[in-house]
VMD Tcl script that draws the C-alpha trace (Angstrom):
set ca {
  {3.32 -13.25 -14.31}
  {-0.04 -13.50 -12.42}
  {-0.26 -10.08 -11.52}
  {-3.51 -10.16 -9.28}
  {-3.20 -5.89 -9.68}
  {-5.74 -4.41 -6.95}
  {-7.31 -1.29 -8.16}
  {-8.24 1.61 -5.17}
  {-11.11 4.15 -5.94}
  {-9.85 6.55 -3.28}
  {-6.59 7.77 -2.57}
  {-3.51 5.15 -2.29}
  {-0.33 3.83 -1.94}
  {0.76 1.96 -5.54}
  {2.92 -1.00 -4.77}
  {4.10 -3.74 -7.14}
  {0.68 -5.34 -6.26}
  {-1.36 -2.69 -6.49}
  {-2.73 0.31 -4.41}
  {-3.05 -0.39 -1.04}
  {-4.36 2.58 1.63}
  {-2.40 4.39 3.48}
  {-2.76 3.21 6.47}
  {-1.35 0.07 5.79}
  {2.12 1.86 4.69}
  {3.29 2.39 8.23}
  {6.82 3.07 9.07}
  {8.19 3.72 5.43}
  {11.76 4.69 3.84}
  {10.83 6.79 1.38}
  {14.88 7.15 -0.73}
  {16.25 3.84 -0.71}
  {18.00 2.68 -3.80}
  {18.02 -0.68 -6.31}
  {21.81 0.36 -6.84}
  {24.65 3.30 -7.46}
  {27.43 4.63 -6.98}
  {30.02 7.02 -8.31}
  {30.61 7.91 -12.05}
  {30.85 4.77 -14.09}
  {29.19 2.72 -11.71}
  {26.55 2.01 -14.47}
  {28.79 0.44 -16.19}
  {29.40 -2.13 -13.68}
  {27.69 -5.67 -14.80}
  {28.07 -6.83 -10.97}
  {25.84 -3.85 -9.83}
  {23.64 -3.75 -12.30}
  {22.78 -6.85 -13.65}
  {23.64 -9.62 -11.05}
  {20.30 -9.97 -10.12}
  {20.32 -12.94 -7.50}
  {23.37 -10.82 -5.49}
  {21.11 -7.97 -5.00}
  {18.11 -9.90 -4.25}
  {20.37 -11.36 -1.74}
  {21.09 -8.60 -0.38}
  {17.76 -6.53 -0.46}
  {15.84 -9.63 0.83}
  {18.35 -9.63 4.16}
  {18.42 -6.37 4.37}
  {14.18 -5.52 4.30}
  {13.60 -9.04 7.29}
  {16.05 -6.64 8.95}
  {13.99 -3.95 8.39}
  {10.65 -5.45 9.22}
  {11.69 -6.98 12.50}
  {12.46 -3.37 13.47}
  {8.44 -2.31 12.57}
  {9.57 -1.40 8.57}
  {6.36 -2.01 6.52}
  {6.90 -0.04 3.15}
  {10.01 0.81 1.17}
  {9.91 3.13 -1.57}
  {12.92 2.26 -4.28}
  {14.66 4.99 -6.22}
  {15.78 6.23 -8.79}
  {13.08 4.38 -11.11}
  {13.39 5.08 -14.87}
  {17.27 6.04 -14.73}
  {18.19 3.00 -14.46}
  {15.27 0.37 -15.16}
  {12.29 -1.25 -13.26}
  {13.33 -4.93 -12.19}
  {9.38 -5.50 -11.59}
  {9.52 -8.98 -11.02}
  {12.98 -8.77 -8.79}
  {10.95 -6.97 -6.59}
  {7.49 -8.35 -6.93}
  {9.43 -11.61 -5.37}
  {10.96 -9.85 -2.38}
  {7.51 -8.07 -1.51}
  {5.71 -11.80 -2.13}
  {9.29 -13.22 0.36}
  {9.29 -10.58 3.08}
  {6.05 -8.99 3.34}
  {7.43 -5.73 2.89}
  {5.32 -3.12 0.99}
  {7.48 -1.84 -2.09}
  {6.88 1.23 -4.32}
  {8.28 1.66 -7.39}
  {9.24 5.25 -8.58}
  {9.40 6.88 -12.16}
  {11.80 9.64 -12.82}
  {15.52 10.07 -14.19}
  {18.16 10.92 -11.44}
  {20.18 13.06 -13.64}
  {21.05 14.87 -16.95}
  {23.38 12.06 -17.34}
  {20.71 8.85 -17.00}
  {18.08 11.17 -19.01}
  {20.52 11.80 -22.22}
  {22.27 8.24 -22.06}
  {18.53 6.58 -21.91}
  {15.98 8.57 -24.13}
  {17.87 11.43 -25.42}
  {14.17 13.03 -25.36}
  {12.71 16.15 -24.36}
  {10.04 17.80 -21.98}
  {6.66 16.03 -23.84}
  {8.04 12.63 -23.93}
  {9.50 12.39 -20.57}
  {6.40 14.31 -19.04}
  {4.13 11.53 -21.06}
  {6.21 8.73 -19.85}
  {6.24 9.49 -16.26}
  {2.50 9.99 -16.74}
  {1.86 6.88 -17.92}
  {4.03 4.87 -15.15}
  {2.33 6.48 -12.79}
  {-1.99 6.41 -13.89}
  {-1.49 3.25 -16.09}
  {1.68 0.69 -15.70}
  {5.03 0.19 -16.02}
  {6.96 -1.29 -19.62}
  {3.69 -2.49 -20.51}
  {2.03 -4.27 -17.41}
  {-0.68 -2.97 -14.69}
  {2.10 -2.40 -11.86}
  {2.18 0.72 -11.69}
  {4.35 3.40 -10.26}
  {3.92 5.21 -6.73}
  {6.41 8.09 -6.69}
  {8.09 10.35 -9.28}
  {12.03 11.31 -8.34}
  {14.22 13.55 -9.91}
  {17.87 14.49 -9.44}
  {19.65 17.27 -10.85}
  {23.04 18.81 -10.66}
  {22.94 22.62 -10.98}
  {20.80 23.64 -14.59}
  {24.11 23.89 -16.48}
  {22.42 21.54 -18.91}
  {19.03 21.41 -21.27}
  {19.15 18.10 -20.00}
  {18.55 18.64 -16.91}
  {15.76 21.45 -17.39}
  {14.02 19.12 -19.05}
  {14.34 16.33 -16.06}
  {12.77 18.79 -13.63}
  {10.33 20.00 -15.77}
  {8.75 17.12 -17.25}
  {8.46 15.87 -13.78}
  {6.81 18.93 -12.39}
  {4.00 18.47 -15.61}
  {3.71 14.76 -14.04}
  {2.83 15.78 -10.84}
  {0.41 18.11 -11.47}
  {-1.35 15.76 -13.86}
  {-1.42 12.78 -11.46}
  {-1.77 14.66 -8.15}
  {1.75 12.26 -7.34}
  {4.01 13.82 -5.13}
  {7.39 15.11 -6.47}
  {10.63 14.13 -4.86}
  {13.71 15.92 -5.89}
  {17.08 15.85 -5.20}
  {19.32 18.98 -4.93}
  {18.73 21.52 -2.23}
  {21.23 23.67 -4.11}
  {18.90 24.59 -6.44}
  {15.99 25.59 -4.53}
  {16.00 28.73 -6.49}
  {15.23 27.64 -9.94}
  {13.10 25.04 -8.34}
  {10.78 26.92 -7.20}
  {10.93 29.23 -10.66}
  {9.54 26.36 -12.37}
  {6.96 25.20 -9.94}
  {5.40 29.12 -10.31}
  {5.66 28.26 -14.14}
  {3.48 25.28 -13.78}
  {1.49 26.06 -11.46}
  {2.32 23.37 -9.35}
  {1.79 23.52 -5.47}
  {5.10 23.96 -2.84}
  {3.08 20.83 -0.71}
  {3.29 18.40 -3.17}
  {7.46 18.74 -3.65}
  {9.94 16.86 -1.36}
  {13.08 18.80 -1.44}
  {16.04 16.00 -0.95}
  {19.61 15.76 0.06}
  {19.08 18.84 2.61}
  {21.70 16.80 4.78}
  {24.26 17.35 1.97}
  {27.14 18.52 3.97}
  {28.18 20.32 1.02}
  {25.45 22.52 1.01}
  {23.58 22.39 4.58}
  {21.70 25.10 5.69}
  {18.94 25.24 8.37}
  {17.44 28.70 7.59}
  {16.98 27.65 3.90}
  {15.22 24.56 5.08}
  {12.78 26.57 7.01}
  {12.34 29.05 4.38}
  {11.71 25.97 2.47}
  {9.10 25.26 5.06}
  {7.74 28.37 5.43}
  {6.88 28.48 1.80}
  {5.15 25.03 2.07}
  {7.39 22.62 1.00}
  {8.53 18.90 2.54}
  {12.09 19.18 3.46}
  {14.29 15.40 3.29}
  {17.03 14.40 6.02}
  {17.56 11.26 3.98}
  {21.16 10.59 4.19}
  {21.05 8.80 7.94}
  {23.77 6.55 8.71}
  {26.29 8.00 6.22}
  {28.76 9.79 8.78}
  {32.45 11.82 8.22}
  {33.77 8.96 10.92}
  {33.48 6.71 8.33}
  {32.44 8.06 5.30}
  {34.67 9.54 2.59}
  {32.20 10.88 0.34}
  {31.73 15.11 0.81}
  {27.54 14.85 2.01}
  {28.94 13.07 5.04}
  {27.52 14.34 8.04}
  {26.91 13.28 11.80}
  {23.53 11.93 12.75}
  {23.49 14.03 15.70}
  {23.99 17.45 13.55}
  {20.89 16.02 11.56}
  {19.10 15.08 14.29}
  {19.64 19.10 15.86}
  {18.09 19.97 12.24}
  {15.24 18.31 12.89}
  {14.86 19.44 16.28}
  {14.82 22.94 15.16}
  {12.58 22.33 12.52}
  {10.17 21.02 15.20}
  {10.49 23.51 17.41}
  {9.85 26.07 14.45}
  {6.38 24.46 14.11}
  {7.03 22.29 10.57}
  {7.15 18.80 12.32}
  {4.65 17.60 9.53}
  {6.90 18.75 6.87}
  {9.63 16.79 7.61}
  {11.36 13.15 5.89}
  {13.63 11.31 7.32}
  {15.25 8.09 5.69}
  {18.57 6.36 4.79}
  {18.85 6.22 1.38}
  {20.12 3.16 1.60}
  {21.94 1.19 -1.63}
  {21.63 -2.73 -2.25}
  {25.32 -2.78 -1.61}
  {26.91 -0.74 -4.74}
  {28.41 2.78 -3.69}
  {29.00 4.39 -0.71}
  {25.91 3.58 1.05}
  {25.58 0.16 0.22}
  {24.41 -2.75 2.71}
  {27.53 -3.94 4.79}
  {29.52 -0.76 4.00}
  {29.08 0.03 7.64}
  {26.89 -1.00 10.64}
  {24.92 2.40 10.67}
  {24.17 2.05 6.85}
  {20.86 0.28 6.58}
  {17.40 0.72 5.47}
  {16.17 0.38 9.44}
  {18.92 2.82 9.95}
  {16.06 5.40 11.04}
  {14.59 2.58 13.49}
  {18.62 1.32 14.59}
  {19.93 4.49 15.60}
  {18.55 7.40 15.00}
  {15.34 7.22 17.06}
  {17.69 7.62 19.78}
  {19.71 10.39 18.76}
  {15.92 12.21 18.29}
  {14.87 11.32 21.67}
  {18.42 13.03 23.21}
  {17.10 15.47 21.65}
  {13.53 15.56 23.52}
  {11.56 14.23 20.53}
  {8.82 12.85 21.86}
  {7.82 9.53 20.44}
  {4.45 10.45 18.79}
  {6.67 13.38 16.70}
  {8.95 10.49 15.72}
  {5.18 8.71 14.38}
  {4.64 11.54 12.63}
  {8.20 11.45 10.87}
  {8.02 7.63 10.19}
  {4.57 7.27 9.42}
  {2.35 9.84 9.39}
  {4.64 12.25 7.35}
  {5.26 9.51 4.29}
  {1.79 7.87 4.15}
  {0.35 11.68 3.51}
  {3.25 12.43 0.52}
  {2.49 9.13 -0.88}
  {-1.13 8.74 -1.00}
  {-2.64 10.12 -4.66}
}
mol new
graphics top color blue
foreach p $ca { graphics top sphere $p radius 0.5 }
foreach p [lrange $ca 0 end-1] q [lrange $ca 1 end] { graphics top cylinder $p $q radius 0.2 }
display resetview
């Protein structure tokens, strides 16, 4: 490729053309997927390797998304289950849309089936995605996520502590999914030294494990706290995270009123149709879910519309910018 890579002396956004500054990200999804879906779904050569179907259905889905006022979307899970840099290098050049890649592994499973490595190697990879290129080329990566299930495994100590060594080299913010394990989360982030306001705590909608005061402990203690399951409702949702829009949008309300507005994601998580949440699976799932329907369910709430700035723009462009 021509990569025409832009290079930023101050603090910036990486995309998959280079940095740009933050205040060019404007309204940004900050969990949105390439693909997944339950156990196996790897497996699936439709998913995971029919790349013109989920250009398809990415490209649709971010015109969508910038007719709303979408600028930036940040795609996860990164490492776990490959960069397609020049997949998405085309739909940035064909929408306009600002896209992030992220490093990271998404769980114990993705980290053992992929590298089989431990805390050095991971913690040197994710390193060098992020201050030097991805698989070889200049693009480099803008986020770090990691997902965990509940430290049963070495496997997944090692995903959550490599990444924590990342962050604190790079000064990249650290998104992680599992608010069930807030606990030994924050063991490790004592252990490295590593500062509460540079950690997005995911999945804090998971239905299976929702709980407000923890949030705002979470909060209190200085951490980012992640509503970023919107769309995917019990009314037509099978899957056990489900919960209504209006329950998360009460969350957020209180979170506000508890004086942590600026601490606060919101985003769909959205899946380039593979899953539960992919595109088409139902009307509310969508990357401009945030901008289709929940911006209303916020202002029924008496959110005014410069707090909903803050949660759209002002919140991501400051967790993003290193």
């Amino acid at each position: 490729w021509n990569l025409n890579i832009r290079r930023c002396e101050v603090p910036g956004i990486n995309t998959v053309f280079g940095p740009i500054h933050p205040e060019q990200a404007g309204i940004s999804g900050i969990f949105e997927h390439i693909s997944w879906g339950l156990p196996g779904w790897i497996n699936n050569s439709v998913a995971c390797k029919n790349l013109p179907l989920i250009f398809s259905k990415w490209h649709k889905e971010l015109v969508r998304y910038k007719s709303m006022g979408g600028r930036t979307v940040i795609v996860q899970p990164g490492a776990a289950i490959g960069h397609q840099l020049e997949l998405f290098r085309l739909l940035s050049r064909a929408t306009g849309i600002n896209i992030v890649l992220s490093t990271g592994f998404d769980s114990s499973t993705s980290v053992s089936a992929n590298t089989n490595a431990d805390t050095d190697y991971l913690t040197e990879l994710y390193v060098t995605e992020l201050a030097e290129g991805i698989a070889g080329t200049k693009v480099r990566a803008g986020a770090l996520r990691v997902d965990w299930g509940r430290y049963e495994t070495k496997e997944e100590e090692i995903t959550l502590r490599s990444a924590v060594r990342a962050a604190r080299k790079t000064g990249c913010t650290l998104m992680v999914g599992g608010a069930h394990a807030v606990t030994k989360l924050a063991d490790v982030l004592k252990q490295e030294n590593l500062s509460p306001d540079r950690v997005v705590v995911g999945h804090c909608d998971d239905a299976t494990t929702l709980n407000l005061e923890r949030d705002k402990e979470l909060c209190r203690r200085g951490f980012n706290v992640a509503y970023d399951r919107i769309g995917t409702e019990p009314t037509w949702s099978a899957m056990p995270w489900a919960i209504s829009d209006f329950v998360r949008a009460d969350m957020v309300s209180a979170l506000i009123a508890d004086g942590f507005l600026k601490q606060v994601i919101v985003a769909a998580g959205t899946v380039a149709g593979q899953g539960d949440r992919g595109f088409g699976t139902h009307p509310g799932v969508s990357a401009a879910g945030p901008l289709l329907h929940f911006i209303g369910k916020l202002h029924s709430k008496r959110i005014k519309d410069d707090q909903i700035n803050t949660l759209l723009v002002e919140n991501p462009k400051r967790v993003l910018a290193f």
